[in-house]
N, C-alpha and C positions, 0 to 999 in steps of 0.2 A: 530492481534497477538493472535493466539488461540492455544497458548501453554500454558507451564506450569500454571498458579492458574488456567488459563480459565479449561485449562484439565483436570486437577485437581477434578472439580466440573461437569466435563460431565461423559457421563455413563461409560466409558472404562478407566479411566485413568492412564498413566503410571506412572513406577518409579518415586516416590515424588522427591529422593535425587535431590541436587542441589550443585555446585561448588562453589558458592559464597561467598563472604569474609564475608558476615554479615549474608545471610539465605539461610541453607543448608537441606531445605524441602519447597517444592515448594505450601503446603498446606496454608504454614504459609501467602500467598500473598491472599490467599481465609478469612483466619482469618483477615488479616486486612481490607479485603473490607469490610466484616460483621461489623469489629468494625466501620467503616467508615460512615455507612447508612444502617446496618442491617442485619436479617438472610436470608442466600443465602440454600433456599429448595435443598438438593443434590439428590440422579444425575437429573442435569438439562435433560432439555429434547432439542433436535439439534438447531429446532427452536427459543431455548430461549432467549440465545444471540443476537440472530437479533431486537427482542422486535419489538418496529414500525417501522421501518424500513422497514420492511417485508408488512408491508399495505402503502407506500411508494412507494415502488418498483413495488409494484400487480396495484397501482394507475398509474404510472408514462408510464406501459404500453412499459418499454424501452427494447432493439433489443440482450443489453448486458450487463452484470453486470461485471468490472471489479477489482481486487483488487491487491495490493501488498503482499504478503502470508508470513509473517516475521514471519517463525515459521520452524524448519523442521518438518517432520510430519513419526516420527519412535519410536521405543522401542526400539532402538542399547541403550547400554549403557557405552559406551568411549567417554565423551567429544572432543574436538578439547583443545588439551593442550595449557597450558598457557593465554587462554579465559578468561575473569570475569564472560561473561553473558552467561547461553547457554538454549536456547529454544526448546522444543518439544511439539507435541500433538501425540495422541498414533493415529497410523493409524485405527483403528476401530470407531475414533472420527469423521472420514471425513464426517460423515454426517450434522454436521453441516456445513459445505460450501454447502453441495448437498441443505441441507434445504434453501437453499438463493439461491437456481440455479447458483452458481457461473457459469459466462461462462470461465474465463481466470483468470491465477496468471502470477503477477509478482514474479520471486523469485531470480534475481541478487542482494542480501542484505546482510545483516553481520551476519545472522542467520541461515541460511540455510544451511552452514555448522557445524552447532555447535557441532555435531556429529558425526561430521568425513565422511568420501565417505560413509562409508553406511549406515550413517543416510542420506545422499543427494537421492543415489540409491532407499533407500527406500522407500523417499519424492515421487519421481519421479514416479515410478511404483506405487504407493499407490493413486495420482492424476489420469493416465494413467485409471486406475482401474477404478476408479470413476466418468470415461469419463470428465473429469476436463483436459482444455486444458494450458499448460502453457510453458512459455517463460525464459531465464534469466540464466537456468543450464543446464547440461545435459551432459552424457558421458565425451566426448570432447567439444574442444572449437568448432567446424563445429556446434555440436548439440544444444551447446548451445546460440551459436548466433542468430538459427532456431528462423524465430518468430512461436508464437501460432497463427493458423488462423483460425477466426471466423467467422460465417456465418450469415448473417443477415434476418429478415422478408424480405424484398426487392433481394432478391438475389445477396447483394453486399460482398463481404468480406472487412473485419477488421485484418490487421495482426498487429498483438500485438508483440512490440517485448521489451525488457527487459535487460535495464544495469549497471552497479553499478559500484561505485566510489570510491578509494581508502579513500574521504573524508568522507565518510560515515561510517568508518571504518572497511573496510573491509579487511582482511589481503592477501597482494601481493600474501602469496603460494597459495589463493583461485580460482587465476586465470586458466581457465580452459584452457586446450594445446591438441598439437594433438594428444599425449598420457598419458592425464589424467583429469580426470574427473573436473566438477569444475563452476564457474560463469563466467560469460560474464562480464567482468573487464575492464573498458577502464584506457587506459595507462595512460590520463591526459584530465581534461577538457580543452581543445583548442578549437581554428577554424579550426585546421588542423584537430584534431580526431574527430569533426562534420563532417569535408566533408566526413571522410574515413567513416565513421557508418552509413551516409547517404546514400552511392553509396553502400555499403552493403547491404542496408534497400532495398534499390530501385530495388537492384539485385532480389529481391523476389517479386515485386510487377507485374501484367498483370493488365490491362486497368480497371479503375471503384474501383483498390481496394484502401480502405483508411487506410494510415501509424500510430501509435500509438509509441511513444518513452518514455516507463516507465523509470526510471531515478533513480536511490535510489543514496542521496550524499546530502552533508552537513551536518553539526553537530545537535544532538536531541533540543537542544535549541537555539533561536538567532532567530530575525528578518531580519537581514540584508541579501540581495541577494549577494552572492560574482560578480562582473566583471566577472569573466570567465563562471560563470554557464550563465549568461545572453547573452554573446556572441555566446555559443554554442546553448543554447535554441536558438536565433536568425537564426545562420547558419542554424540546420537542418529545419528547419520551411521555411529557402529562399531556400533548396532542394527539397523542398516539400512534407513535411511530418505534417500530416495532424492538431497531437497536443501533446505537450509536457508534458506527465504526471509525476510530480517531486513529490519525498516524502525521507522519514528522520527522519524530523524534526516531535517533536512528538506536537507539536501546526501547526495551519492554519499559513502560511506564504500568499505574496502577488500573486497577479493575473494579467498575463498581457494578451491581444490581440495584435498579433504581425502579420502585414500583415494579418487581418482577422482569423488569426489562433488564437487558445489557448495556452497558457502555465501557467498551477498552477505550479509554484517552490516549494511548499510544502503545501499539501494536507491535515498534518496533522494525528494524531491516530484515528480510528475507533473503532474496536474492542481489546481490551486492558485489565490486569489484575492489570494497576497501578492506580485503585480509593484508595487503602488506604494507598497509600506514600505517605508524605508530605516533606518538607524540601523546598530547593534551589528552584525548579520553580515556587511554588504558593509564593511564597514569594518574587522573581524576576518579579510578574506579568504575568505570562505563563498559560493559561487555558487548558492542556491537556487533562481534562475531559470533553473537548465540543468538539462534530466534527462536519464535515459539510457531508453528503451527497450530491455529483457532476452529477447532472443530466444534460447531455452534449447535447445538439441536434448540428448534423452536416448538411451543405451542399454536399449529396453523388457528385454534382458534380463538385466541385471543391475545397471540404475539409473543406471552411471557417467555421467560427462560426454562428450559425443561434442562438441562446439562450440557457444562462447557468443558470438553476436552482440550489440555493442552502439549500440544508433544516439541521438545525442544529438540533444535534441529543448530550445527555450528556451521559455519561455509567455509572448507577447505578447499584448494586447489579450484576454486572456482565451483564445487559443487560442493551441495547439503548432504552433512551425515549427521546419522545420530548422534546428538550430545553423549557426552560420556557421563556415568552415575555422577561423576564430580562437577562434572557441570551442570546438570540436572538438578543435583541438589542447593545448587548455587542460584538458581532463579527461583525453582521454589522458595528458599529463604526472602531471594528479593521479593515473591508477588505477597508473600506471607507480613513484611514489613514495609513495604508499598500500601497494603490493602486495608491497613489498621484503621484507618480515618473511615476508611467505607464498608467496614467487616465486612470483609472478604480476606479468602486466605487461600494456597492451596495444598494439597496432598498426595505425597507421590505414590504413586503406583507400582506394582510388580513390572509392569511390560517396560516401566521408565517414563508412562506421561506422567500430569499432571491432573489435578482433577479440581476444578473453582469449587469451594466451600462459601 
């Protein structure tokens, strides 16, 4: 989420104002990260944000960097009425994704309209721009169903494709049609609207390439997996789709392997401007200031899971550093008592990841 405070503090930033019931200047989320753990050097520089991450990724040697992009990325300045939250980073900021080689966005989420169609428009053309390939929005509901197709070292494609969930909450007018712009919205998690977004999925797919189903749904707090997201997770996975990338939730939810396949039901915050709120989730027990980086190895040929690296990473001062052993060990425990219902578990490492059992 590298909108507002993130924005705020990179070199271009927009319009501070902000619609919300308690802070309506978006600077003010910059001041409390500072009070939180210190002064934050402005304007950052693109790279900054990434912090190690960035030596990580250069190590890791991977084909594709994926993310969900919970941000729209414009100067329009018309909310989307009636909203509490609404997100933006100024399009002259894109270079901080470019500085992480982002290869692909997810953008079927509750934010991505926050600005109305042409703060989405804008999003859109402003990635486009920045050879930034992505999934999830787009004109019409045809464009937006389009996956993003990625191209790999090995000359295999990865089509990424991107959908979002009334539970997530995102509002039914956001749903994109055949004449008007908007998100790739699924009607309801079932088994029936798994089969139909599979044969969709499939409809794009030619021999060798491998299916990607990003997922934004379920509510920013909770452990719990609902029944239906597991049964759809399930269905598209027995269509053959290759792994289910689930996010939302602004902490690490569980991890299953299902017929050899992946599915993270929630991934978790990465990049975030909320280090200096407190209240309800650190107090609920919720660590949203820990993430994990998902370093996926696949089988190109036949999808399954070959090994899931995970390295946890916390966000101070507005950039990612390595989690410390203590905190390392503390998600290990969670993915280890998360994972029971779906035997999976994981195991730390000397260098301090994580390793999916």
């Amino acid at each position: 989420m590298t909108g507002r405070g993130v924005d705020q503090a990179l070199p271009h930033p927009v319009n501070p104002i902000l619609y919300e019931l308690c802070v309506r200047d978006a600077r003010e989320y910059v001041a409390l990260a500072e009070k939180a753990n210190g002064l934050i050097s402005r304007p950052l520089s693109f790279d900054y944000i990434w912090g190690d991450a960035l030596e990580e990724l250069e190590r890791a040697e991977v084909d594709l960097r994926i993310v969900n992009l919970e941000t729209a990325v414009t100067s329009a300045e018309t909310p989307w009425p009636g909203k509490g939250i609404h997100y933006r980073m100024h399009p002259e900021n894109i270079g901080c994704l470019r500085s992480a080689k982002i290869s692909g966005c997810a953008l079927a989420n509750n934010h991505v309209l926050d600005w109305r169609y042409a703060g989405l428009l804008e999003t859109l053309k402003t990635l486009d721009a920045a050879g930034i390939a992505h999934a999830g929005a787009g004109n019409d509901a045809e464009e937006a169903m389009k996956p993003a197709i990625l191209g790999t070292a090995g000359n295999r494609r990865v089509l990424l494709f991107s959908f979002g969930s009334r539970t997530s909450g995102i509002p039914q007018k956001w749903k994109a049609t055949s004449i008007s712009p908007g998100v790739n919205l699924l009607d309801d998690v079932s088994e029936a609207s798994a089969a139909l977004v599979a044969n969709q999925m499939r409809a794009h797919q030619q021999p060798g390439d491998l299916i990607i189903a990003s997922i934004h749904w379920g509510s920013n707090w909770g452990y719990e997996i609902p029944r239906d997201q597991i049964m759809f997770a399930h269905r598209v996975i027995e269509e053959g789709i290759a792994l289910v990338h689930g996010h939302s939730s602004h902490h690490v939810k569980a991890i299953e392997v299902f017929n050899g396949r992946l599915i993270l039901y929630g991934c978790g915050d990465f990049v975030t401007d909320y280090e200096g709120i407190s209240g309800y989730p650190a107090a609920a027990g919720f660590r949203g200031d820990l993430a994990l980086m998902y370093f996926i190895e696949l089988d190109s040929s036949n999808s399954e899971l070959i090994s899931a690296r995970l390295v946890p990473m916390r966000m101070r001062r507005f950039r990612l550093e390595r989690a410390s052993t203590a905190d390392a060990k503390w998600l290990c425990d969670l993915l280890n008592e998360l994972g029971k219902p779906f035997k999976t578990g994981a195991r730390r490492d000397r260098d301090g990841s994580l390793t999916l059992e």
